[in-house]
N, C-alpha and C positions, 0 to 999 in steps of 0.2 A: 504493500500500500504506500508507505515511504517512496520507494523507488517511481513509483508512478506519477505520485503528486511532485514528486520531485522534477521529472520530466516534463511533466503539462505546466509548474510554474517556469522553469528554463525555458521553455517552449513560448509564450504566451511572454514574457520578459522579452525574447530579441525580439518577437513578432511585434513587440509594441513599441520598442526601440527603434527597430528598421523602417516603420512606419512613420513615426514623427522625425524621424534623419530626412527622409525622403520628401516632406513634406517644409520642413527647415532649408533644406536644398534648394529650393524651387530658385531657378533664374530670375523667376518675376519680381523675388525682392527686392528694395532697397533702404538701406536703415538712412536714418538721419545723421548728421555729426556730433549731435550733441555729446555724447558716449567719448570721444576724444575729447576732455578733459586739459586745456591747456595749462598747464602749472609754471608758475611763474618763475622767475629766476631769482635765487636766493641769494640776500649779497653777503661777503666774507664773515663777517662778523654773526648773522644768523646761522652758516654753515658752521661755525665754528661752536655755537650753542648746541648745535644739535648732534656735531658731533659726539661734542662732550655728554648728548644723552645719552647715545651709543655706549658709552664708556660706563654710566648709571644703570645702563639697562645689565651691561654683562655684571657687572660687579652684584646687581637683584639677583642673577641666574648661580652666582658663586654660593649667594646667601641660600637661595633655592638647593643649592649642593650638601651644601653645607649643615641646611636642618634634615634634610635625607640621611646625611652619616650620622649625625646623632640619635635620630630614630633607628637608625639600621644597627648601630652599638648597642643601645639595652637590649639587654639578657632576658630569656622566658626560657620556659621548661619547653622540650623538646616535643611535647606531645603536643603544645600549644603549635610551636612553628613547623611540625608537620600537615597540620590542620591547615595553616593560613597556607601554606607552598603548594599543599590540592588546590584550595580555592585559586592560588594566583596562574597553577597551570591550566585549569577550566577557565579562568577572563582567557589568557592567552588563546586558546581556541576559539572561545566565541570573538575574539578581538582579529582571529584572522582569515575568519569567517567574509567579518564585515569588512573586512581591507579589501579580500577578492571584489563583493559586492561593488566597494567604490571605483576599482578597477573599471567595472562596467561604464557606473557611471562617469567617470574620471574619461573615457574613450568617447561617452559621446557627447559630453559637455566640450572636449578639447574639439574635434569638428566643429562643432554650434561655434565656436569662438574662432578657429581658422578661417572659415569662411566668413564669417563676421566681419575680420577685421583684416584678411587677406584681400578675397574677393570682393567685396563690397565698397570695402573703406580702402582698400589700395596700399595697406599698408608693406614696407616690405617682407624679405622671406625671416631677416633675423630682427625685424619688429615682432614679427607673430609670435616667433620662439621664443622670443621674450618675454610675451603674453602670456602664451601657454606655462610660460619655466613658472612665472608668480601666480596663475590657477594651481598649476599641480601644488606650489608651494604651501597656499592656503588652503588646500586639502589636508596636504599633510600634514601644517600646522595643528588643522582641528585632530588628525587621525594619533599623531605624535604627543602630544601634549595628554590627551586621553588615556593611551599608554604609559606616560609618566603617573597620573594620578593611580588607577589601579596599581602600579607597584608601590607605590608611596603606601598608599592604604592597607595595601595587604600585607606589608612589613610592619606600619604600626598595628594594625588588630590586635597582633597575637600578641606585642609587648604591653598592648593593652590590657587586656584578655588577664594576665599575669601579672602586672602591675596591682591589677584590685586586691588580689591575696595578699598585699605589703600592710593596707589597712593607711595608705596614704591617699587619699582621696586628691591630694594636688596634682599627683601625677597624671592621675583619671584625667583630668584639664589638659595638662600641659602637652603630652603623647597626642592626640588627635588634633589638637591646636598646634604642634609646631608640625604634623605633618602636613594640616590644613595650608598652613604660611606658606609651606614649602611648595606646596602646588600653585596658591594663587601668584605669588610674586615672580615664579618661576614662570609661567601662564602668560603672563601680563606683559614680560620681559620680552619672551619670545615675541610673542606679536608685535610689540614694540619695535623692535629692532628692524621687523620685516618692515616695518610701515616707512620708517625713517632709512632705511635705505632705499626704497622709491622715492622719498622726498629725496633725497641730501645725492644719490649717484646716479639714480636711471634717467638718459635723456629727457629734457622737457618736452619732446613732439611725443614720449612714449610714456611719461610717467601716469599720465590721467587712465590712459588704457590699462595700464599695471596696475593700478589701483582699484578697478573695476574687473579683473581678471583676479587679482587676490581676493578680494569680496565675495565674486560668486564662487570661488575654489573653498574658503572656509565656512561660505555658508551653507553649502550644498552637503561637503564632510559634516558638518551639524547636524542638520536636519537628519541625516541617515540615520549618527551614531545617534541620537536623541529615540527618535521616533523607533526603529529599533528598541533600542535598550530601556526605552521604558513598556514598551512591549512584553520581553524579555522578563525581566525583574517582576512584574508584577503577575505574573503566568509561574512563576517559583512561588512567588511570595502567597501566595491565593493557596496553592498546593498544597505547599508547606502547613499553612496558618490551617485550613480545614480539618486535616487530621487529626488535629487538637478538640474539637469535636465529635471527631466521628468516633476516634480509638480511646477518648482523655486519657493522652497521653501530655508529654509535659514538651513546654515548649524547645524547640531547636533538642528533640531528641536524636539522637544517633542513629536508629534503627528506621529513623523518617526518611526514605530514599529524596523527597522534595528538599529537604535541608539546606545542603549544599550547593543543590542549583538554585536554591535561596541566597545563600551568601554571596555566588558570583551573580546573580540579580540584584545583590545592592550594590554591586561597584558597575555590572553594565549599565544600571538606571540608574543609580546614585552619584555614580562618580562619572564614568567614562561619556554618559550624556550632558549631566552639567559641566565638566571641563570642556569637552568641545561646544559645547553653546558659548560658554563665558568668553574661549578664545573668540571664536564667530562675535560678537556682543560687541565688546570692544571694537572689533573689526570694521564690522559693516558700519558702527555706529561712526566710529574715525573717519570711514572714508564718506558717510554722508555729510559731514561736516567740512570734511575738503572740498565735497561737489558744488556744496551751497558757496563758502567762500568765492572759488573759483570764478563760479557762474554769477555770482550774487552782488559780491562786494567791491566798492572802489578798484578800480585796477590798480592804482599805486598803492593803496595798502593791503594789498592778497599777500604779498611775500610777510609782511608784519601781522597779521592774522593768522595766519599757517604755525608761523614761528611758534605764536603765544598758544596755540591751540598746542602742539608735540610739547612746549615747554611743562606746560600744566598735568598733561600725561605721564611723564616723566617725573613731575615732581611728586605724584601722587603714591610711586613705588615707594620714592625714601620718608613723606609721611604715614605711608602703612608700616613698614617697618621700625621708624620710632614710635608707632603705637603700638605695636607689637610688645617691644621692650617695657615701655612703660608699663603698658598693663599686668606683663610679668612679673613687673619688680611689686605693682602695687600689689596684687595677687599672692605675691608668696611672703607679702608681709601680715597680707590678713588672713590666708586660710594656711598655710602653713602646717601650724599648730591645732587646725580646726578635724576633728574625727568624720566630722561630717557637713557640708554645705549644700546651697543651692548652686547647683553648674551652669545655672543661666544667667545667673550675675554676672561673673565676669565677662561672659560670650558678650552679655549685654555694655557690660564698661569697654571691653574692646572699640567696639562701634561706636559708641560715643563719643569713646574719644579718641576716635581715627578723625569720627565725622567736626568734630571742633578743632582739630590740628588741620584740618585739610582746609577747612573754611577761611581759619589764619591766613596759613600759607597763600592762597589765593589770590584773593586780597592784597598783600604783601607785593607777590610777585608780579600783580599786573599794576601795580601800582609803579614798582621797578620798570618796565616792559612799556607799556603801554598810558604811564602818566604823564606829570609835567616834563615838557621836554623834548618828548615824543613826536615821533609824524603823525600820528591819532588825535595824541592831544589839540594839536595846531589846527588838526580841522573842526574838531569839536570834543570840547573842553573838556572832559570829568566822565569821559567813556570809561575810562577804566573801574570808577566806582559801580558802574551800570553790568558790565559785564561781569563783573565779581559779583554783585550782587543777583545776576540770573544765574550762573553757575550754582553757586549757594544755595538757592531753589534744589535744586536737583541734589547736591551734596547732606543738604538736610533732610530730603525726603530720603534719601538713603538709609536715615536712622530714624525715620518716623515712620517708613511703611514697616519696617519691622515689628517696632510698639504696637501697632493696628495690626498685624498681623498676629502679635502674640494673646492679643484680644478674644480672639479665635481659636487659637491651638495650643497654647502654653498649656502645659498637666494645671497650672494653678489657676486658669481663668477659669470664669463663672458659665460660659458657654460649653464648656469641655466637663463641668461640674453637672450641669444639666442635663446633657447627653449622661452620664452616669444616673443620676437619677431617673429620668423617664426608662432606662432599662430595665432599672431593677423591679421597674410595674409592669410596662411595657415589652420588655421582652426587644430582640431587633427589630420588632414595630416600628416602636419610639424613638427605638437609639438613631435609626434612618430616618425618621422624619425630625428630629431635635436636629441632627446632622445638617440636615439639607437646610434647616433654619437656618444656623449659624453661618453655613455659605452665603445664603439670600443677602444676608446683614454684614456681609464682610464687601461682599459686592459693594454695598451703598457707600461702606465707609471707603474704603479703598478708594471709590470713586470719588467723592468729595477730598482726598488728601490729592489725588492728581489733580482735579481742578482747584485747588486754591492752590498747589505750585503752578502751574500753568498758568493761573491769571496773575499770580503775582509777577512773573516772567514778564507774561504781553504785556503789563502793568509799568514795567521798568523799563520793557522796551523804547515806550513810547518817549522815551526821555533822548534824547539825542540819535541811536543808533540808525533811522530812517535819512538820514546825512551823508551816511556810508555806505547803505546798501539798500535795496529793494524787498521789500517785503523783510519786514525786523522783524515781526512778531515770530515769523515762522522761523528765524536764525536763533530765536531767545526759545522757543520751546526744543530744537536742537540741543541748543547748549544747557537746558535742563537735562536732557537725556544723560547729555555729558557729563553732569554733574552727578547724574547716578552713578555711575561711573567713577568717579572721584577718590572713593576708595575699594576701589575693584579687588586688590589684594585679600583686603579683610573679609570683604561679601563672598568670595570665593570662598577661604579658610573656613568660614564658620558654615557655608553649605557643604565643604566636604568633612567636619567635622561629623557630619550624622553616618556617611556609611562606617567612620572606622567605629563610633561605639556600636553599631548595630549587629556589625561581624562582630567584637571583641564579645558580646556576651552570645555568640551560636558559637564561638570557638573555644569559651567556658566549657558549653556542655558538651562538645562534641570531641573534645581531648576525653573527655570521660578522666580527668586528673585527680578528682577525689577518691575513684576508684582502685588509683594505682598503688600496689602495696607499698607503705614505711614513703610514702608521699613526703606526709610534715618531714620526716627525718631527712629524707634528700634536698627537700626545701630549702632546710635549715641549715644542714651545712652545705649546698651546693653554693647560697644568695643569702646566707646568712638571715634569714627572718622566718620567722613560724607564720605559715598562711592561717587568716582565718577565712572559710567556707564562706559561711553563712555571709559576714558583711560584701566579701567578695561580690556576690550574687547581686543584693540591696544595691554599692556602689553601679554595677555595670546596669542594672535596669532602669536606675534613675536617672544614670547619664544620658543613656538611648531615649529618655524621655524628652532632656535639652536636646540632643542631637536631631529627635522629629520636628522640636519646635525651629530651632534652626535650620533646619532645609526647607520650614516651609515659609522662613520671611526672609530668604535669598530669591524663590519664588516671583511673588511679584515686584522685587526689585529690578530683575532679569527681565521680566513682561512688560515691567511700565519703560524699560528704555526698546523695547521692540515697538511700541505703540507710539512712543512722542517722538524717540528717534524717525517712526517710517511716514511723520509728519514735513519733517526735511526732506527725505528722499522723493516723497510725494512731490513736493515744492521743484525739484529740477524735472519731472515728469511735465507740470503745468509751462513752466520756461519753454520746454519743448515743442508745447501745444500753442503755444503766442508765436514762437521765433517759422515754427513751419507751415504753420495756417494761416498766420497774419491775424489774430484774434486775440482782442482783451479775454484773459480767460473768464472775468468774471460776467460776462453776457452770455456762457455755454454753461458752467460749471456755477450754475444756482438751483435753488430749489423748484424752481417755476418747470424747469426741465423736468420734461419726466422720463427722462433718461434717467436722469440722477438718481428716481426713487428705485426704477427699475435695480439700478448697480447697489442701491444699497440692500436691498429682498436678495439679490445673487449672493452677494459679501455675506450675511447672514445666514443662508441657505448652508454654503460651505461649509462653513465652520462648524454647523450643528451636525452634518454631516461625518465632520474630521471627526469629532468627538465621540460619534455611531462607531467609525469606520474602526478607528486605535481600541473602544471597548470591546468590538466584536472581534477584534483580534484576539485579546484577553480571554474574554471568555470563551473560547473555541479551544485554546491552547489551554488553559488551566480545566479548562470540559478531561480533556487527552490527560495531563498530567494528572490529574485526579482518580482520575478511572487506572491510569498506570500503575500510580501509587498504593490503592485501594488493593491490587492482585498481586504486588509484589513487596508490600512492609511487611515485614516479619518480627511480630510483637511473641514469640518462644521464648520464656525466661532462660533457655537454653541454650540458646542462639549466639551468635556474636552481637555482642552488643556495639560493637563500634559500626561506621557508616562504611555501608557496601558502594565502594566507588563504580563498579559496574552499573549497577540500579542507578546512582546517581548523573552517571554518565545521559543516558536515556533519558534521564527527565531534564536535564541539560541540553539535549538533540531536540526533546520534543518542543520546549524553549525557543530555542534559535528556529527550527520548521515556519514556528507562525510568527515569530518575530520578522525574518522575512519577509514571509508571505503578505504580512500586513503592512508593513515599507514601502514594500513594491507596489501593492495596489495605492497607499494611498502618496506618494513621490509621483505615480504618473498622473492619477488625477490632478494633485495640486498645479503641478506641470503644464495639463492638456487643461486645465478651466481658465490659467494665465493667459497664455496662446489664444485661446478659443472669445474672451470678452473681450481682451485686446484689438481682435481681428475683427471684431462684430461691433466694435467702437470705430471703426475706421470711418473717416467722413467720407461715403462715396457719393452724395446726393446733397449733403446738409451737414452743418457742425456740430449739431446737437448731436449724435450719438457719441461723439468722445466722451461726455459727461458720464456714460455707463461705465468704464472702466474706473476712472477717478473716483467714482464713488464705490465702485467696487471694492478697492482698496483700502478707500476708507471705512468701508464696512466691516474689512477683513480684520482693521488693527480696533477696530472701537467694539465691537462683538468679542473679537478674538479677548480682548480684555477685559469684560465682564465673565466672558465663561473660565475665561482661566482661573481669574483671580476665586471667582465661584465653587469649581472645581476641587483648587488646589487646597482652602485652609475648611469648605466639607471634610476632603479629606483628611488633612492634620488635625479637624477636631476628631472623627472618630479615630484616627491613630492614638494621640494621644488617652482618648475618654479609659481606651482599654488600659493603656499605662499605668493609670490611675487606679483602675481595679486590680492591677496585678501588685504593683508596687507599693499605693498607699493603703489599699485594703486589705491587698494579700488573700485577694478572692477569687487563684485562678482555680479552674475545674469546675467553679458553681454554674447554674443555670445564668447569672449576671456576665461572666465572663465571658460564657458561649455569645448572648445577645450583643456584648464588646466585640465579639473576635468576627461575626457575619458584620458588621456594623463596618469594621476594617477593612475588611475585604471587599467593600462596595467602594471604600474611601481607597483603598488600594490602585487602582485607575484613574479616579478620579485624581488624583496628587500627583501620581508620579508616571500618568501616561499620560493623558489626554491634556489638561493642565502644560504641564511644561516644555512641549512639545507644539506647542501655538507659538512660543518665540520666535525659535527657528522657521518655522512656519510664515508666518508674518514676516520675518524680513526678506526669508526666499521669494517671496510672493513676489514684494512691493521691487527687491533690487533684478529679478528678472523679469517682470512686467514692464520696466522701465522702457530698457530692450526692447518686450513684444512691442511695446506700444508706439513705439519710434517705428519701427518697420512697420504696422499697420497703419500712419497716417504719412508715410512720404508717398510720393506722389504717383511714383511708377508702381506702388503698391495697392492702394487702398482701393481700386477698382476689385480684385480679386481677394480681397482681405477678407470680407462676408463670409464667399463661399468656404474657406481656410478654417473662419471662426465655427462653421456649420460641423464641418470635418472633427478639429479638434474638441466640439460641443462631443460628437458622440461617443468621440476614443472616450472622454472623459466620465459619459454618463455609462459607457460600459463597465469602466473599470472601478465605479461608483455602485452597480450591480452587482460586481465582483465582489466587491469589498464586503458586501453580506452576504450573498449566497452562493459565494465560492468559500465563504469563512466558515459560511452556520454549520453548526453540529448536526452532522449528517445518522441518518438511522442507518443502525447496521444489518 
């Protein structure tokens, strides 16, 4: 059965590939210019600043090295670091799985871009090469960086895992926070570097193309590993989590064949997807910000704009890292001595005061840069307080969606206390319907903290910046994005803080360490401390409590810069639509059009679709995994109690199956609906149809981000709610826990697939629509653009068919 389904998805993959090549191909095309990107010429002294970033960024990647040996130094029991080496060799497989995967898509993106900018735009033969060198590059970036994180993780787990038995609760902390560090600065650094050697060495006729060929190369590796690996993870995690019901047995047992491809589902969705979003994030976010300068701003001040934009990036590694420190030192002066603490405190002191050293610095440095003195200043006075102050929008919301998100899913809110309550009458009734409340209400507020940064943005705008460029308001909700962004290291750290406590306590029970004969005594004298058990346990479930609430207010920090950033990118979209039509955009692209309503019912349609298509992945795959698991755990008090790596192989296979399977259907749709509105926007007769796509888009990021944000802390509250039963009540195995644990498992998709997986999503969308959309309104195109739109309408709404009833659980 395997072998077949294998062959008709292979089969049905080139047939859909060879189909949209063929149709990408077409002579008839012609793109617009806009897509070359002129970038200005940098004088000495700015080359020389940014070299000197260069120099900041390796010296982050040294510090990035450097908290890796330290974690890779502490000592655990051998039975621990056998555990986490299974786990890191199963990521390795599914990780090279997904490499081949990108292969494909890496072959047919690199065409799309050759003829792009070969054939069309005339570029030469080692222009193109050059293109393609910084696509594959920013593939890689995502595909590389991803791979760093899973090793980082899966070396601190088990130090973790082992560290609890010391009865030092700081260390609990400090182990998945210095491996967090290590990835995000490390993360940050890389991309950094790539971006600033476009800027500062690759030709000026070539670098705007390079920066649009890295974009879609790291956004595209995103979206795979994303949409995949939260696939993945949550088709384990569902497995896993059920037979705690059906068997009560205890959690992350051994003898659970799901277990394991449990814990390499928390680093394929936990880690290996948010590292490559966060690189893509940065990315796409960067180069929209270069597109608007570019296109947007003063010509004499783009090279001084540029400057200050990479400079601020740059500085924002070396304010993560002296918060880093700081909070360490203040950390180990207060819990030190402490037997027992709350682990969200510091996660939570971290960010605050990344987010108020960052705001400083700011301030400061544009103050240096861009104040009196300045070529800025002489055209208009006092920009630099304006820009520092829309930036700061975005740098504070950074520590303010968290708070609002903890609202929602911290073990200690009141909303997560409720969902416990309504269970314990209710039963998973109520735990699912409290759940879906506290999304509804997380929705509003989330929404209201973006729109008062957003209008305080336009707000500030309005103060000088319309002097310098065209359309400020939409440069100032940009640079709010940016400002999310601000302290990217930290936001990173404390999102991959949750997969390593989440392994360190399944690597607790799956060493099976308490079992091993004269334990304490090798303990004791191998690490010199007597473990104790029992707290052991207490520490590592409480931390996985901080570690859930922590991934889920990285969350919509990650969605709100996909939605305000894909406000900028939208912004050179409309430039397009003025500079090739000849048209004020705002006489097409208003409400009156009913194009517009039309695009925004499409943009909606999709998304609720995306969120169909990623669950019914899930459920299909964890249907197979369930029913595996069911015929082959072996609960024999007789038996081998440690984990059958065979059995757990298979539910690893059957994991990866539909994680594919559902990639692929939904990569082409998202793909073929881009193409298809694009095409069907083309002005063949009248200007009003371009408004269908613009609204599309905008439908995609203002939807996309209520369902997300929706989605994501439902889910963190039922993760959490069970937390709390387990850990503050110590009520697992009752009828409460079970109604916690189905409660989870509904929250399981909703957080960490469908939810997270709209970032990438959304900026795929909006930075290759760009593209479609330029080639459906030039001129020797948009006669035959319709019929194209019709074509890619169906490939799309096939593969939208696919998506459920090529998925659904089939009778046997």
């Amino acid at each position: 059965m395997d072998a077949i389904s294998k062959k008709k998805t292979a089969k049905a993959m080139f047939k859909g590939l060879f189909t949209m090549l063929m149709l990408l191909l077409s002579p008839a095309m012609a793109f617009a210019s806009e897509a070359n990107l002129k970038i200005p010429e940098l004088t000495p002294a700015q080359n020389t600043s940014l070299t000197f970033g260069i120099g900041v960024c390796l010296l982050g990647m040294l510090f990035g090295f450097y908290q890796f040996t330290r974690v890779k130094k502490i000592r655990a029991h051998k039975s621990m670091l056998d555990v986490a080496n299974i786990i890191y060799e199963t990521c390795k497989t599914y990780l090279v799985q997904q490499g081949k995967f990108l292969l494909i898509l890496l072959a047919f993106i690199a065409i799309c871009i050759a003829f792009y900018f070969g054939f069309l735009q005339g570029t030469s033969v080692g222009g193109v090469l050059l293109i393609l060198c910084w696509t594959v590059i920013g593939i890689l970036g995502s595909y590389s960086v991803a791979w760093y994180g899973i090793r980082m993780n899966t070396l601190a787990n088990s130090r973790m895992a082992f560290a609890a038995l010391e009865r030092k609760p700081l260390k609990l902390l400090n182990i998945p926070l210095d491996a967090g560090m290590s990835i995000g600065v490390l993360l940050i650094c890389v991309e950094l570097i790539m971006m600033l050697i476009i800027l500062i060495f690759v030709p000026r006729e070539l670098a705007g193309a390079s920066f649009i060929g890295f974009a879609i190369g790291e956004s595209l590796g995103a979206s795979a590993l994303r949409i995949a690996g939260g696939i993945f993870t949550k088709i384990a995690d569902i497995g896993s989590d059920l037979m705690k019901i059906v068997f009560k047995i205890k959690e992350d047992d051994p003898r659970n064949p799901g277990v394991i491809a449990d814990c390499t589902g928390d680093n394929a969705g936990d880690s290996v997807g948010p590292t490559a979003d966060g690189f893509e994030t940065y990315g796409v976010t960067g180069v929209a910000l270069v597109s608007f300068i570019v296109l947007a701003v003063d010509s004499s001040l783009q090279s001084t704009m540029l400057t200050w934009i990479f400079v601020m990036r740059i500085l924002m590694i070396i304010t993560s890292i002296a918060s880093f420190y700081v909070n360490k030192v203040f950390s180990q002066a207060k819990y030190s001595n402490k037997d027992d603490f709350d682990f969200e405190q510091p996660l939570t002191n971290l960010v605050w005061i990344t987010s108020i050293l960052s705001i400083i610095v700011t301030f400061a440095i544009s103050y240096l840069m861009l104040g009196p003195g300045s070529e800025l200043d002489q055209m208009a006075q006092g920009l630099w307080f304006v820009l520092s102050i829309i930036i700061s929008c975005g740098t504070l919301g950074a520590a303010l969606i968290p708070e609002f998100t903890k609202i929602f899913t911290s073990p200690k809110s009141s909303h997560v206390a409720e969902v416990v309550k309504a269970s314990r009458e209710g039963g998973s009734s109520l735990n699912i319907l409290s759940g879906l409340v506290a999304g509804n209400f997380s929705g509003f507020w989330m929404g209201m903290v973006f729109f008062g940064l957003m209008f305080a943005a336009y707000f500030a705008s309005g103060y000088g910046l319309g002097e310098i460029m065209i359309y400020p308001s939409i440069f100032a909700f940009g640079l709010v994005a940016f400002g999310f962004l601000g302290m990217g290291p930290v936001t990173i750290a404390v999102d991959s803080y949750g997969p390593v406590t989440d392994n360190a306590q399944s690597i607790y029970e799956l060493s099976l360490i308490e079992s091993i004969p004269d334990i304490e005594k090798e303990i004791q004298g191998k690490f010199g401390f007597k473990p104790d058990f029992e707290k052991a346990k207490h520490y590592l479930e409480a931390n996985d409590g901080a570690g859930n609430t922590f991934k889920a207010t990285a969350k919509p920090v990650l969605i709100g810069t996909a939605v305000v950033g894909a406000t900028t990118m939208i912004f050179s979209l409309i430039l397009v639509i003025r500079n090739v039509l000849g048209v004020e955009p705002e006489t097409i692209l208003n409400i009156l059009n009913p194009y517009t309503i039309l695009g925004f019912l499409c943009g909606g349609a999709v998304i609720y679709w995306f969120t169909g298509a990623s669950t019914q992945a899930v459920t299909t795959g964890a249907y197979r995994a369930v029913e595996y698991i069911k015929k082959n755990i072996s609960l024999d008090e007789n038996a081998n109690q440690k984990a059958a790596t065979e059995k757990s192989k298979e539910v690893v296979k059957i994991c990866t199956q539909y994680a594919q399977n559902g990639m692929f259907n939904i990569f082409i749709v998202i793909f073929s609906f881009a193409m298809a509105f694009a095409c069907l926007s083309a002005p063949k007769n009248s200007n009003e149809p371009v408004a269908l796509f613009v609204a599309y888009l905008i439908s995609i990021a203002v939807f996309g981000l209520y369902q997300a944000v929706f989605m994501a802390n439902a889910g963190g509250c039922w993760d959490n709610s069970k937390k709390v039963v387990e850990v503050d009540l110590k009520e697992k195995g009752t009828p409460l826990h079970d109604a916690t644990v189905v409660g989870d498992t509904v929250g399981d998709p909703f957080k960490d697939t469908s939810s997270v997986a709209l970032n990438p999503i959304i900026k795929f969308t909006t930075l290759f629509g760009l593209l479609a959309m330029e080639m459906a309104i030039s001129e020797s195109f948009r006669n035959i653009a319709p019929t194209i739109g019709f074509v890619f309408l169906a490939i799309a709404l096939f593969f939208v068919w696919r998506s459920f009833y090529g998925m659904r659980i089939q009778d046997k």
